[in-house]
Each structure stands twice: as structure tokens, then as C-alpha cells.
C-alpha positions as CSV (number, residue, x, y, z in Angstrom):
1,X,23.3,-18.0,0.2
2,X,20.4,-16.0,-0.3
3,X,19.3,-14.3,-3.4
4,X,18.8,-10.1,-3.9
5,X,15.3,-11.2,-3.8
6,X,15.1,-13.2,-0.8
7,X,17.0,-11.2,1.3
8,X,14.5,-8.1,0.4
9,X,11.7,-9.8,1.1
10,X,13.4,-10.9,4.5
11,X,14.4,-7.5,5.3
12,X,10.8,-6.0,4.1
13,X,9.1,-8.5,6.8
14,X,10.5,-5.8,9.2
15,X,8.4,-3.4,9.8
16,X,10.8,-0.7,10.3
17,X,12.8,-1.4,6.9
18,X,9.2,-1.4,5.6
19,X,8.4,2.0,6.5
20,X,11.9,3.6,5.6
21,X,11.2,1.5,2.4
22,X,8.2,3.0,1.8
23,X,9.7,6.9,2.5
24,X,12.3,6.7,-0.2
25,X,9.8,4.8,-2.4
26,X,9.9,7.8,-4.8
27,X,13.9,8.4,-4.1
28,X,14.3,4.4,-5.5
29,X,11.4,5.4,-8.6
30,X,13.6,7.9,-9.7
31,X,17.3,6.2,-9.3
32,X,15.4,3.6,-11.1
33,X,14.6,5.7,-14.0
34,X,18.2,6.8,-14.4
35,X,19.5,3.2,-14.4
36,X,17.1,2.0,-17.3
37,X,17.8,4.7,-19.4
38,X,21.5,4.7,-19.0
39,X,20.9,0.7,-19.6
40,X,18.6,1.6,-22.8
41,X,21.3,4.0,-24.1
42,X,24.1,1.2,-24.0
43,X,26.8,3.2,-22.1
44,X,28.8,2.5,-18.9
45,X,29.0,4.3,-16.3
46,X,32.6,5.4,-17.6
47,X,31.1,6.4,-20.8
48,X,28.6,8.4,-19.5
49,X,31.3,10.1,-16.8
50,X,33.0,11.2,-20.1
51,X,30.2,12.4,-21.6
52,X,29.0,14.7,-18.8
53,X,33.0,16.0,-18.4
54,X,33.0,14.0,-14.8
55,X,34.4,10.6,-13.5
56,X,32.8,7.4,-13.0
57,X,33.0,7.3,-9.2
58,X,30.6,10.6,-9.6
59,X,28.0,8.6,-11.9
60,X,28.2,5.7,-9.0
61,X,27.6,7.8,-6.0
62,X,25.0,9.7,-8.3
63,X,23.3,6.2,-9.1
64,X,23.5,4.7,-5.7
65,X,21.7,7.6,-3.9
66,X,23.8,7.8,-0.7
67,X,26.2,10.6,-1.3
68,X,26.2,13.0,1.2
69,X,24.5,15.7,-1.1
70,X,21.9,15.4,-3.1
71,X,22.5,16.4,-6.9
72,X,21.6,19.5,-8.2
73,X,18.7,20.0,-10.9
74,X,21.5,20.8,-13.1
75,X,23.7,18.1,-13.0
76,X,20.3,15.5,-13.2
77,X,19.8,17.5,-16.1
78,X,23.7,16.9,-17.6
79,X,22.9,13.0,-17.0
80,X,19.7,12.8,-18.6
81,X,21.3,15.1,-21.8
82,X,24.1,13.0,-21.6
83,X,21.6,10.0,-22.8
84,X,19.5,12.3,-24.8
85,X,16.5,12.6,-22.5
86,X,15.3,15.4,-20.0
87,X,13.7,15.9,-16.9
88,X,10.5,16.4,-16.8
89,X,9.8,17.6,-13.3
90,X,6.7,18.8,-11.9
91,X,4.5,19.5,-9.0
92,X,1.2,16.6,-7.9
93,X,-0.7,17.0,-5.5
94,X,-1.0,15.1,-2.7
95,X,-4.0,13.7,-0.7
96,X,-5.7,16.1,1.8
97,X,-4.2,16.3,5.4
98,X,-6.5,16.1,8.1
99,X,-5.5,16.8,12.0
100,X,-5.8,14.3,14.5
101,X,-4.4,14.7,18.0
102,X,-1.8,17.5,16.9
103,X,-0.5,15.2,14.0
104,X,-0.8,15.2,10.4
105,X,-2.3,12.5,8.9
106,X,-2.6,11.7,4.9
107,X,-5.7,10.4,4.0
108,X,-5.1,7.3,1.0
């Protein structure tokens, strides 16, 4: 049986789970975030439900990313209260676009 590890380095290899890899590489970043700092504050998923005046299933489908909507700004904001932090949101700017045959391009 292969190991989380193994299996996404398998899967990576692909070059078109690479790329959808790469697009949600900020989408994982942030889920991420959450997940350490509801590790770091020592509560469950439960606990933090109860916290936030929800249920656990919401904290899951909130953690795992694939709900059907994405969360408001408000309820990120009731999770990250919920383990006394904040979002701290903002606007960077990203590389300068240049045209090439009718497509935008990023430059790295």
C-alpha cells in the first residue's frame, strides 16, 4: 500500500494533476493555515463547531475545500475568532502580463 506521500508524488508526475495542483496552490496555503491553527489551539473539530454556534460536518466541508460554495469572509472570520486569531487579508500584486498571440501570459 502506498503512503500519502508516495501516492502524491505519483499523482504529481502527471502533468495534468500538476497543473490543477499548481492552480489551487494558494486554495491548499490557506486550508493549510486553518488546519495548523485549529491544531495549535488544541480543539476538535466538534469543539470548534460549538464554538462558532455550527456543527462539525460544517467545520469538515469548511476544512476540506470542496463544498459546493465557497465560505464567506464572515464565517472565515467566525473560525479564525473562534481560535483567537484574524484574517489578515489583502491585495499583492501580481507579475506583469504581457500579450502573446491573443493570450495572457504571466511573466515569473
Amino acid at each position: 500500500m502506498l503512503t500519502h506521500k508516495e501516492l502524491k508524488s505519483r499523482a504529481l508526475e502527471r502533468a495534468n494533476v500538476r497543473a490543477e495542483y499548481d492552480r489551487l496552490g494558494d486554495e491548499f496555503a490557506f486550508l493549510d493555515e486553518f488546519l495548523k491553527a485549529r491544531s495549535a489551539a488544541g480543539m476538535s473539530q466538534a469543539e470548534l463547531a460549538e464554538c462558532m454556534g455550527t456543527t462539525q460536518s460544517v467545520i469538515a466541508r469548511l476544512e476540506s475545500g470542496h463544498g459546493k460554495h465557497s465560505p464567506s469572509l464572515a464565517t472565515l472570520r467566525k473560525y479564525a475568532h473562534a481560535l483567537g486569531c484574524r484574517i489578515d487579508l489583502r491585495l499583492v500584486k501580481e507579475p506583469k502580463s504581457t500579450k502573446t498571440r491573443g493570450r495572457t501570459t504571466h511573466s515569473s
